[in-house]
C-alpha positions as CSV (number, residue, x, y, z in Angstrom):
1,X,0.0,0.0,0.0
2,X,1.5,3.3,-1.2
3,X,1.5,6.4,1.5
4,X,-1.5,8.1,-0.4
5,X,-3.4,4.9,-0.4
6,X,-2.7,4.7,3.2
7,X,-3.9,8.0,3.8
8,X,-7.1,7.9,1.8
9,X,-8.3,4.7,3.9
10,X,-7.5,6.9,7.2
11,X,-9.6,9.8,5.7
12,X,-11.9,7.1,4.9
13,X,-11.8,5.1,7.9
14,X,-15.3,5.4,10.0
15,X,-15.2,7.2,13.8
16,X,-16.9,6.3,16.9
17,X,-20.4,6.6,16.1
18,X,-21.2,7.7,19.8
19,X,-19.5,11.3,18.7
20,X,-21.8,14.0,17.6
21,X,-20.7,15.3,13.5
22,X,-18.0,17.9,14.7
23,X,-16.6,16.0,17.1
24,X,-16.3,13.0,14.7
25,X,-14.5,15.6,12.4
26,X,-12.2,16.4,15.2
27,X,-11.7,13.2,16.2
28,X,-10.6,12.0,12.9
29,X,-8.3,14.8,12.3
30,X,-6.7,14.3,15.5
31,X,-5.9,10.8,14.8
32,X,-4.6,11.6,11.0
33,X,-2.3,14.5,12.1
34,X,-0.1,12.0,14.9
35,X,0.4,9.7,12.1
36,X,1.4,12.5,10.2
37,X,3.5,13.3,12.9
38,X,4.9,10.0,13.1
39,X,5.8,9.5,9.2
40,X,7.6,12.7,10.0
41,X,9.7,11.1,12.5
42,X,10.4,8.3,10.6
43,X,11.5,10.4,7.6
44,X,14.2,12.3,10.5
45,X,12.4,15.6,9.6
46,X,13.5,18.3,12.0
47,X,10.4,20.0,13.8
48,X,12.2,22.9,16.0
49,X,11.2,25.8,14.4
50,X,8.2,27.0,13.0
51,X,9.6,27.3,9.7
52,X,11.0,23.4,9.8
53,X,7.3,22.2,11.2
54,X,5.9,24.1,8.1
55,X,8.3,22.4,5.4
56,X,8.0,19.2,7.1
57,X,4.5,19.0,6.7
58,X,4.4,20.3,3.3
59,X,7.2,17.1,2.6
60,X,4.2,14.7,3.6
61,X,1.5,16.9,1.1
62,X,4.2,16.3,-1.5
63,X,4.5,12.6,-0.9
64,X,0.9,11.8,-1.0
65,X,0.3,14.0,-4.6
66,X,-0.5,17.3,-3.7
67,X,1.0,20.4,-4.8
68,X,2.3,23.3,-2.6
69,X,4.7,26.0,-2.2
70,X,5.5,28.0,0.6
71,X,5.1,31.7,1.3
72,X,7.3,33.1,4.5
73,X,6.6,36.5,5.8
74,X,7.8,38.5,8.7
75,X,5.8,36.5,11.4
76,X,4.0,34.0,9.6
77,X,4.0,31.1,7.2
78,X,1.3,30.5,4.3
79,X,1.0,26.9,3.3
80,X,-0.6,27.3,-0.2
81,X,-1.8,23.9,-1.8
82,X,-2.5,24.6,-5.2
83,X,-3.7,20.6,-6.3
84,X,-5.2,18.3,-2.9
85,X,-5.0,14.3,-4.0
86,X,-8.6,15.0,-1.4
87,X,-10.2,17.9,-3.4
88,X,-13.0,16.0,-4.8
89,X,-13.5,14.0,-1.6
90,X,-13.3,17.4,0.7
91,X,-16.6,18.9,-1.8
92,X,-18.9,16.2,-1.2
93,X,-17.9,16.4,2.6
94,X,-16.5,19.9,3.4
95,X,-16.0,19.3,7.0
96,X,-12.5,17.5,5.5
97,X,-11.2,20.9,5.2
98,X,-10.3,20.4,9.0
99,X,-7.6,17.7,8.2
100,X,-4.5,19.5,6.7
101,X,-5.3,22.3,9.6
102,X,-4.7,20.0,12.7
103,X,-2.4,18.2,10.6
104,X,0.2,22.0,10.1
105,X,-1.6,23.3,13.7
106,X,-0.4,20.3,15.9
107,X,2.6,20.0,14.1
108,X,3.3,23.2,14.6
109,X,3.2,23.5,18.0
110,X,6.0,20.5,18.5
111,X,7.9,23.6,18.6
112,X,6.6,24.0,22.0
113,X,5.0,27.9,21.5
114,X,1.1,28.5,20.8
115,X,-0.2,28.3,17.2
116,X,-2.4,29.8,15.1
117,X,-3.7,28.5,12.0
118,X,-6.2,30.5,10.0
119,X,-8.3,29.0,7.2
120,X,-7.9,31.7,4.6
121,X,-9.9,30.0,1.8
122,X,-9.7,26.2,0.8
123,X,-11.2,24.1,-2.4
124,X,-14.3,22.8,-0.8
125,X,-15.1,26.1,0.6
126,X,-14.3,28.7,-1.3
127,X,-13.4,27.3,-5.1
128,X,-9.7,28.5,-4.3
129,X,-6.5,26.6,-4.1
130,X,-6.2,26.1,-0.2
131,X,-4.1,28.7,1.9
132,X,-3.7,28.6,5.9
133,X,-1.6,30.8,7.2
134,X,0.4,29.7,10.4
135,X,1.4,32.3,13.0
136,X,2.6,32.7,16.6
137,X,0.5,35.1,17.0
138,X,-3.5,35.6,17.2
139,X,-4.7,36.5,13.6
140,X,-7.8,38.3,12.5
141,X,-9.1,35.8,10.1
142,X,-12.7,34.6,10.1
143,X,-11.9,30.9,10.8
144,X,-8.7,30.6,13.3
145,X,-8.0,27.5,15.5
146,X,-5.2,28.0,18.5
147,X,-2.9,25.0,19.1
148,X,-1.4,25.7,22.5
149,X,-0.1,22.1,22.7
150,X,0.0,19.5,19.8
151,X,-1.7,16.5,22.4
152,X,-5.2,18.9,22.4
153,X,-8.5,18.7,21.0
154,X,-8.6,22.4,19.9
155,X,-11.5,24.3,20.1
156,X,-12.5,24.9,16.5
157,X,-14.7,28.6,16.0
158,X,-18.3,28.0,14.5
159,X,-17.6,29.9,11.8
160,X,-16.1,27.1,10.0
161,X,-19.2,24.8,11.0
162,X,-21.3,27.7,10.0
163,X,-19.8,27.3,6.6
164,X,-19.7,23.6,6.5
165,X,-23.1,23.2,7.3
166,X,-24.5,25.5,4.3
167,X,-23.1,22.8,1.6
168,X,-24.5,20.0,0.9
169,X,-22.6,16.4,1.9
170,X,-22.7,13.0,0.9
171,X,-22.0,9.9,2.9
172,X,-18.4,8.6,1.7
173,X,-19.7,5.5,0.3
174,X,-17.0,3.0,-0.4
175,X,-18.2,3.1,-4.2
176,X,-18.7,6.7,-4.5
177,X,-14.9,7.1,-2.2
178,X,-13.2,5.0,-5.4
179,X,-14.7,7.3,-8.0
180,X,-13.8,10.3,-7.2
181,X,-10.4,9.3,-5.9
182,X,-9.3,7.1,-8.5
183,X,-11.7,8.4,-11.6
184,X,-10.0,11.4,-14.0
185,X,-10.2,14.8,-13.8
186,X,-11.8,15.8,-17.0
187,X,-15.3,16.7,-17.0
188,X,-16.1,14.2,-19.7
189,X,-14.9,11.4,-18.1
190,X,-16.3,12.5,-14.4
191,X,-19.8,12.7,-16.2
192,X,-19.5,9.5,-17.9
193,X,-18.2,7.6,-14.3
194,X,-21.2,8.5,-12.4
195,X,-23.8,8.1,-15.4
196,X,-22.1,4.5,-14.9
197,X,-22.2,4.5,-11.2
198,X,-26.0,5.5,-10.8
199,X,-26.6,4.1,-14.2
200,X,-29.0,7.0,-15.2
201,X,-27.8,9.7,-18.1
202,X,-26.1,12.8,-16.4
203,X,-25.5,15.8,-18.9
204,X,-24.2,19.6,-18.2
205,X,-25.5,22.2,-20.2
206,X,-23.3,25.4,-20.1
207,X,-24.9,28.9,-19.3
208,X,-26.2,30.7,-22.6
209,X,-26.4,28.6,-24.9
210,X,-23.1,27.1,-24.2
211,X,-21.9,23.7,-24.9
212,X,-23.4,20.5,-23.6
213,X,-21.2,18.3,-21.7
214,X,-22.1,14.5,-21.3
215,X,-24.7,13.1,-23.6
216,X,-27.6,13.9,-23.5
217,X,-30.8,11.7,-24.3
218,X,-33.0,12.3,-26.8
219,X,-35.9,11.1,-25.3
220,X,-38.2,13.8,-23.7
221,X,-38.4,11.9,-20.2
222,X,-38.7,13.8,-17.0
223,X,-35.2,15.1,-15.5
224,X,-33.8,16.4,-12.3
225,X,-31.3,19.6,-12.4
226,X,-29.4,21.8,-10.1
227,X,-27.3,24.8,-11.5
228,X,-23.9,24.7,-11.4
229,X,-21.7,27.5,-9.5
230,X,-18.0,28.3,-9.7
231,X,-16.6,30.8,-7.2
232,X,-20.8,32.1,-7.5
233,X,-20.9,32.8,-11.3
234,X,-23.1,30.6,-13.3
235,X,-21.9,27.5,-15.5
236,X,-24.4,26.4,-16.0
237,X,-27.0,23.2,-15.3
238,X,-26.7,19.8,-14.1
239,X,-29.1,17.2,-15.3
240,X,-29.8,13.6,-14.4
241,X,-32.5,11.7,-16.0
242,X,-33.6,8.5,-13.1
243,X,-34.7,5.9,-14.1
244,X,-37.9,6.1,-11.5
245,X,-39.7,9.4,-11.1
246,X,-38.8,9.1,-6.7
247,X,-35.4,8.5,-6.2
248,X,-34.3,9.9,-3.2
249,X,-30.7,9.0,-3.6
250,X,-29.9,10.9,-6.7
251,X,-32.3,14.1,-5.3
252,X,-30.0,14.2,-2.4
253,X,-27.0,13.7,-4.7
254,X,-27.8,16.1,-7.2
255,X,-26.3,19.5,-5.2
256,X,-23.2,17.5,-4.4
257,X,-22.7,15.9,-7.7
258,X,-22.8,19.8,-9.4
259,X,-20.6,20.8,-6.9
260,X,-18.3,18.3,-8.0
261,X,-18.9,19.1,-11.7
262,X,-18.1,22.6,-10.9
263,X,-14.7,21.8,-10.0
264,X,-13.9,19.6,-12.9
265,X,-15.6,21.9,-15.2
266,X,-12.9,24.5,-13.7
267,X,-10.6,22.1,-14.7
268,X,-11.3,21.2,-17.8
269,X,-10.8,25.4,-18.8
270,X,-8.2,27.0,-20.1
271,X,-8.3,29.6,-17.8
272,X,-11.5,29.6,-15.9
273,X,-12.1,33.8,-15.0
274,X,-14.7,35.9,-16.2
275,X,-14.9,38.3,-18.5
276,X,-14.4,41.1,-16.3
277,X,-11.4,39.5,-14.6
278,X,-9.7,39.0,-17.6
279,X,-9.6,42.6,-19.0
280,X,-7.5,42.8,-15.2
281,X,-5.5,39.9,-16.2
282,X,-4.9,40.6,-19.7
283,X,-3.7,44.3,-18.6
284,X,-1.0,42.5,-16.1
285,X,0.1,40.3,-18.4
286,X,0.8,42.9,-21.6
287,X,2.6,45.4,-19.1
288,X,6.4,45.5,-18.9
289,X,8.1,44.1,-15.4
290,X,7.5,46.0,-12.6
291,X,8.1,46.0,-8.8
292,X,4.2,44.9,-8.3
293,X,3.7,42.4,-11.5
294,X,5.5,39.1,-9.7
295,X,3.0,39.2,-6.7
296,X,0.0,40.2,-9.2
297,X,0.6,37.3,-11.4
298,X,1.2,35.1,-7.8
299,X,-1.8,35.8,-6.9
300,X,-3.8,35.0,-10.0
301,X,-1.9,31.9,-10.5
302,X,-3.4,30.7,-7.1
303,X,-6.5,30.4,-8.8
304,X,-5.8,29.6,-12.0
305,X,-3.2,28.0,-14.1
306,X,-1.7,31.1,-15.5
307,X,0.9,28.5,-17.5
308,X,-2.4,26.8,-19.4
309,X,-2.0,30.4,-21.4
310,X,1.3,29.0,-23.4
311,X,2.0,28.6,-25.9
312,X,-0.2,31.3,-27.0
313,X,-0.3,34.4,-29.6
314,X,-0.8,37.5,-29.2
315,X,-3.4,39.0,-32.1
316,X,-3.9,43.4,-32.0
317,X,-6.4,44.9,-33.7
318,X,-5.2,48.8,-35.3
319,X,-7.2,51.7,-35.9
320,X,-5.6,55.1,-34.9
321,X,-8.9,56.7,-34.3
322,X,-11.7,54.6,-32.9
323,X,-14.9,56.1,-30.9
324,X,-16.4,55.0,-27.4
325,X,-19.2,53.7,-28.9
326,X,-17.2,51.0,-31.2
327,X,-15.0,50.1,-28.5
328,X,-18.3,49.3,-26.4
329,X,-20.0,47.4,-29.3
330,X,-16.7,45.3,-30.0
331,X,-16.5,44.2,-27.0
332,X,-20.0,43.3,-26.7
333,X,-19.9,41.3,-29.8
334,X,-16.8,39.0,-28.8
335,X,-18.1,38.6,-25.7
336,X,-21.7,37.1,-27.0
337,X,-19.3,35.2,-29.6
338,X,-17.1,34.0,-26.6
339,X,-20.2,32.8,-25.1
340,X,-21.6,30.9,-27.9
341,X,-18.2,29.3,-29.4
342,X,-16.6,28.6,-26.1
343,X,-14.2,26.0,-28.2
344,X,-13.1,28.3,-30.9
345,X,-12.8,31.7,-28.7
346,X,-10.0,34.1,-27.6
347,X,-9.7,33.4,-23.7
348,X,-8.7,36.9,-22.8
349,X,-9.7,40.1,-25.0
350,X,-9.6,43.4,-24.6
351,X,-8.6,47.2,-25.0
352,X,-5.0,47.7,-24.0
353,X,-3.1,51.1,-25.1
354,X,-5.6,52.3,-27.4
355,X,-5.8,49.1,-29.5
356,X,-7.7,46.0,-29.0
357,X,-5.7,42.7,-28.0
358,X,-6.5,38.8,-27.9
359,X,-4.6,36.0,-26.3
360,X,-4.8,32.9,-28.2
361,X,-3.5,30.0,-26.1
362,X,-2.8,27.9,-28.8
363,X,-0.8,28.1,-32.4
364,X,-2.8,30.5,-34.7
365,X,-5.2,28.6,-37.2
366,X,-7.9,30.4,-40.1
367,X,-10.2,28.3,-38.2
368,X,-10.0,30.1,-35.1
369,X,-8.9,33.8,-35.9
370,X,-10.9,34.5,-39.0
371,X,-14.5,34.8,-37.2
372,X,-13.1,36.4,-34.4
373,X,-11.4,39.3,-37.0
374,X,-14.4,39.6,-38.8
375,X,-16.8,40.0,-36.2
376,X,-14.0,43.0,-35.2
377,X,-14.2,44.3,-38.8
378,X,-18.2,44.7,-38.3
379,X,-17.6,47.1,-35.4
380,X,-14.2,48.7,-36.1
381,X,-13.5,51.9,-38.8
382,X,-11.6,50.4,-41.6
383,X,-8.8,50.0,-42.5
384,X,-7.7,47.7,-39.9
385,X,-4.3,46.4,-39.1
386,X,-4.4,42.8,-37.7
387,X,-1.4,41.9,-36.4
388,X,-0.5,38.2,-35.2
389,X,3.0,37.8,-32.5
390,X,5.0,34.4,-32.5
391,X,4.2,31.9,-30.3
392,X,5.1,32.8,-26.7
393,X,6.1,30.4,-24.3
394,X,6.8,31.9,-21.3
395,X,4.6,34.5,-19.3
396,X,7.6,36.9,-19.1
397,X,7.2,36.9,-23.0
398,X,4.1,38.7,-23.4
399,X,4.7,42.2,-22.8
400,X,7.4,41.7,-26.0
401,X,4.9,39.7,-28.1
402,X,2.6,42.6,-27.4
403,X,5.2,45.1,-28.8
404,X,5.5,42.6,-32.0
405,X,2.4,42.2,-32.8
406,X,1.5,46.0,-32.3
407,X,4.4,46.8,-34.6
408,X,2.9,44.5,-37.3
409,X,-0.8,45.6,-36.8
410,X,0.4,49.3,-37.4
411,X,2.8,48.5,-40.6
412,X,-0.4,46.1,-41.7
413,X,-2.3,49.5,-41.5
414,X,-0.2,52.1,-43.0
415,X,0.8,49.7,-45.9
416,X,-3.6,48.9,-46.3
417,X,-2.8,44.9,-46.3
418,X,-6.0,43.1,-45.1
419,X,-4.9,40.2,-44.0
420,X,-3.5,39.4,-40.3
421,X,0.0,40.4,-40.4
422,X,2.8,38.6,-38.7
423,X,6.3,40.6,-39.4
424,X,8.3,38.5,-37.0
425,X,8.4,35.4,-39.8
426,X,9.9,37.8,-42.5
427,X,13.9,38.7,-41.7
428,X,14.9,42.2,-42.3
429,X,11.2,43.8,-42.7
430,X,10.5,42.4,-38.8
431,X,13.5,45.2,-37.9
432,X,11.7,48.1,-39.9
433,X,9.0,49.2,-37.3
434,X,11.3,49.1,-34.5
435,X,14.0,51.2,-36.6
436,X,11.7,53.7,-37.7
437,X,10.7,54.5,-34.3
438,X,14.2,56.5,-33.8
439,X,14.2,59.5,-35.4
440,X,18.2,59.6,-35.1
441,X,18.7,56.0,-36.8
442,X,16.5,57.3,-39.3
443,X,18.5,59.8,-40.0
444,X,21.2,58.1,-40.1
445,X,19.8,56.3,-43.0
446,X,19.2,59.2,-44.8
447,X,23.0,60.3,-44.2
448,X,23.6,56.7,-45.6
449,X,22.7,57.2,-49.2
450,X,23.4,61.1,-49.3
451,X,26.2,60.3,-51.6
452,X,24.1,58.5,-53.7
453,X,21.3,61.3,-54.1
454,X,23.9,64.2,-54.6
455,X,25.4,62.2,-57.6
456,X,22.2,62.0,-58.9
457,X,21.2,65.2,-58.2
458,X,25.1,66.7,-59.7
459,X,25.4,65.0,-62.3
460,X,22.2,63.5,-63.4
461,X,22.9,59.9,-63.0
462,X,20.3,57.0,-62.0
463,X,22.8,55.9,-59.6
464,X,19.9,55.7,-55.9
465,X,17.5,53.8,-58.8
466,X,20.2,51.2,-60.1
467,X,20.6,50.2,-56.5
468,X,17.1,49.7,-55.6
469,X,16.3,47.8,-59.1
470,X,19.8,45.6,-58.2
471,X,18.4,44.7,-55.0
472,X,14.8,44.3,-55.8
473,X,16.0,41.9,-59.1
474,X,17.1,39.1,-56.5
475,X,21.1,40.9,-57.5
476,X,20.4,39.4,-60.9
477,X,23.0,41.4,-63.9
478,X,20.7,40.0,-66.4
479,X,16.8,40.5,-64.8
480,X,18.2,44.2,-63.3
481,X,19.7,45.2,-66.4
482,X,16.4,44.6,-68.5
483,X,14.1,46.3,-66.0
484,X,16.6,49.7,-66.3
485,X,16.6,49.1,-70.4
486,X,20.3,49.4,-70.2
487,X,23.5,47.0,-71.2
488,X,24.5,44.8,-68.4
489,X,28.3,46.6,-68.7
490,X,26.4,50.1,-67.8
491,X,24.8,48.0,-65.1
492,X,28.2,46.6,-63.3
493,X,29.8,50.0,-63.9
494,X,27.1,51.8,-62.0
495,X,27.7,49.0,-59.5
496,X,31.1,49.7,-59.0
497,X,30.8,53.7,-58.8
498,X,28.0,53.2,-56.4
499,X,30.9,51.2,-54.2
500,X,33.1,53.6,-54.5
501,X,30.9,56.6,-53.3
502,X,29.3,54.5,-50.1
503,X,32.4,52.2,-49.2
504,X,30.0,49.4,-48.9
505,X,31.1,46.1,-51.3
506,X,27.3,45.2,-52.5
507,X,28.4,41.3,-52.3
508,X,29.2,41.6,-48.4
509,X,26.8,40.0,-45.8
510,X,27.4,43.0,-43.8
511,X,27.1,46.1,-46.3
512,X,24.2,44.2,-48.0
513,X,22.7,44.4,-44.4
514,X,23.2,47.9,-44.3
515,X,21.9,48.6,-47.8
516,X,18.7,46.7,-47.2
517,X,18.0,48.2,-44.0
518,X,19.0,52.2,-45.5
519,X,16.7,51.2,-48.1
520,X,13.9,50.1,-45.7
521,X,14.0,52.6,-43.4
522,X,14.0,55.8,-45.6
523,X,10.8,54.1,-47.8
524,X,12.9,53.5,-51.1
525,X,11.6,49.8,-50.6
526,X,7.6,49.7,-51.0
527,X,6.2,46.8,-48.6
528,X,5.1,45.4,-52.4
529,X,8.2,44.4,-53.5
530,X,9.9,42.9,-50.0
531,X,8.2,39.7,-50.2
532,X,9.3,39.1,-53.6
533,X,13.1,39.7,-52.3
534,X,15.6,36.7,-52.9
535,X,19.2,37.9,-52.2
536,X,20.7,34.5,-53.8
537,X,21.9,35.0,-57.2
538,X,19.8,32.3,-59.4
539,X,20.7,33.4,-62.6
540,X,24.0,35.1,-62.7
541,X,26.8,35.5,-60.6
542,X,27.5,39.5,-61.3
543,X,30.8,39.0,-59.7
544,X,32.3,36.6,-62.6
């Protein structure tokens, strides 16, 4: 028997029966957190300091599945557990929240001081990854439990049975215990283990029209339902169709079961916040580092999987001058279409610097993009620049994936291309925007092919307009030659007087840079004939 196994059959394990329902909670958790305690010894885990209890006991979360991390502070210790191997077994019997708080509280107080551990919010409770925060010193919290010595029953406050009390619970059934321990997480396969289990069809139907989860039948019998709530907003509906008209099993079932559903549901999302909360999140995620943006991001990631956002692209919408009232209607639009095509939606959108910005957590496909662009065409002043950011893979990235795909919404923009623009895939041209944002490199351009331009202007040759045609005539002699209806001789003697004025050898990686990005930058180039440059000679090799 492995250590979780071990510690699901405690959690599971029946208490005397002569013990009122909070005592039997008590009781229980007593018993679990001294063989806690005793693992602990086993393992030679030190216990002197309040610090050492706390690790120790987050050692034994880790070696039964769950996930934590700890967050110190000047006189206190939060124990975050971001993943519970118990979640689903704590919602259909909240009072289990009480078990990891003796379990850190008389722990704890091996360090021979008094405790206090508050409950700040847990997964049964609250919808929240679980936090308690251990102190030495009385907290303000709503539920709080002192541990003066680690051998006590302590006195747990009736908030916490106050709270307990107002959700509904289930008997831990051996049966029901096995499928929601060992079943899977996703909501399809949750709904599919209990349609098994109480062999009657179960179905979720999302809020507005969403998607249907489960399957549904298509007869038009009688079925039970209970909405479906996560942290109080509305998913949606739970229905389960018995097979007799009284079961009183399944109608004392049903709250628990959509509680359950909630959580999976919450799961199965990418990022399950609401619209509201993600204009917040999207703003924190776009802005460059800042003292604040860690412990922002911290604290959204203790409630949702901030790393399900990657890989992801970053799509801006471009307009220089767009009105209240289209912002407002854009916005209501993708949110109506984010309601009805949960599957194929942007999971956070909104206005950020003046221009309107999508994450897409997954690799950019017509599929996905095209309605959502078109629905922003409907409502936007055209044109539009649409630009589209690589793939980022880190949450760090964003705020630079932002500045890309900005950059290739405006240049998509000035240059009138309709399509979703994504500079960052086309070498030399993704360097423009950011080059011709500095006045003195621009300049310095200019300066660049001066010599060029006074030639022509002294002397009247076409020496600026050979250079372009070269370059734009993938360096071909023969193709350049025939677009300037001169011989190719003329052509290479131009070439080399055009050398001699700019010091640059046209043949070398780094003056050909240099030409290309003079050219660029001073608008010599049009954006029509970039795509068509190849600078490999395929015809001619102009230095034979």
């Amino acid at each position: 028997m492995t250590l979780r196994e071990e510690f699901v059959e405690r959690v599971l394990a029946k208490s005397s029966p002569e013990l009122s329902g909070q005592m039997r909670a008590v009781e229980k958790s007593y018993r679990i957190a001294k063989w806690v305690q005793q693992w602990i010894a086993d393992n030679h885990l030190p216990v002197h300091t309040l610090s050492q209890a706390v690790q120790a006991v987050a050692k034994f979360k880790q070696a039964i599945g769950a996930e934590v991390h700890i967050t110190p502070g000047d006189d206190q210790i939060t124990l975050n557990i971001d993943a519970c191997p118990i979640a689903a077994l704590s919602r259909a019997n909240p009072r289990l929240c009480l078990l990891t708080c003796h379990v850190l509280g008389s722990t704890a107080a091996l360090t021979g001081q008094p405790i206090w551990v508050s409950m700040e919010q847990t997964w049964a409770l609250d919808d929240q990854p679980c936090r308690l925060v251990v102190t030495t010193h009385p907290p303000t919290g709503p539920v709080t439990i002192p541990y003066v010595a680690s051998t006590d029953y302590p006195p747990v406050s009736a908030a916490f049975w106050e709270r307990t009390e107002e959700l509904p619970t289930l008997p831990l059934s051996t049966e029901l215990s096995s499928l929601l321990m060992d079943g899977p997480k996703s909501l399809p396969d949750l709904l599919a283990a209990l349609e098994s289990y109480l062999n009657a069809p179960i179905w979720l139907e999302e809020h507005n029209n969403g998607p249907i989860w489960g399957k549904a039948p298509h007869e038009t019998h009688i079925a039970l339902s209970h909405p479906v709530y996560w942290r109080n907003q509305l998913v949606g509906r739970l229905f389960i169709q018995p097979e007799t008209a009284h079961s009183q099993d399944i109608v004392r079932w049903l709250p628990v079961l959509a509680r359950l559903t909630a959580m999976s549901w919450a799961e199965t999302q990418i990022l399950p916040v609401s619209w509201d909360e993600g204009q917040q999140l999207l703003k924190i995620l776009l802005s460059p580092a800042c003292d604040k943006k860690d412990e922002l991001l911290e604290r959204w990631n203790q409630f949702c999987h901030l790393s399900s956002l990657c890989p992801a692209q970053v799509v801006v919408c471009y307009h220089p001058d767009v009105k209240a009232r289209d912002r407002d209607m854009t916005m209501l639009r993708l949110q109506h279409h984010t309601r009805m095509h949960a599957s194929h939606s942007l999971i956070l959108v909104g206005w950020f610097q003046d221009v309107l910005v999508g994450l897409m957590p997954k690799a950019l496909s017509e599929s996905v993009l095209h309605p959502w662009t078109e629905i922003v065409r409907q409502s936007l002043p055209m044109p539009l620049g649409i630009g589209v950011s690589q793939n980022v893979s880190h949450l760090e990235d964003f705020p630079y994936a932002f500045h890309e795909a900005l950059q290739s919404a405006r240049f998509a923009f000035e240059h009138e291309i309709d399509k979703p623009l994504s500079i960052s895939s086309m070498p030399g041209i993704r360097l423009l925007p950011y080059y011709q944002k500095i006045p003195e490199f621009k300049a310095y351009c200019v300066k660049l092919l001066q010599p060029l331009e006074q030639e022509d202007h002294l002397h009247h040759t076409d020496l600026l307009t050979t250079l372009k045609t070269y370059i734009t005539s993938q360096m071909s002699i023969k193709k350049a030659s025939a677009r300037l209806y001169i011989h190719p001789g003329t052509l290479k003697y131009r070439l080399k007087q055009i050398e001699e004025l700019t010091g640059w050898n046209i043949h070398d990686p780094l003056s050909l840079w240099e030409i290309l990005t003079g050219l660029m930058v001073t608008g010599q180039i049009s954006w029509e004939t970039l795509p068509s440059l190849d600078l490999v000679p395929v015809e001619d090799d102009p230095r034979i």
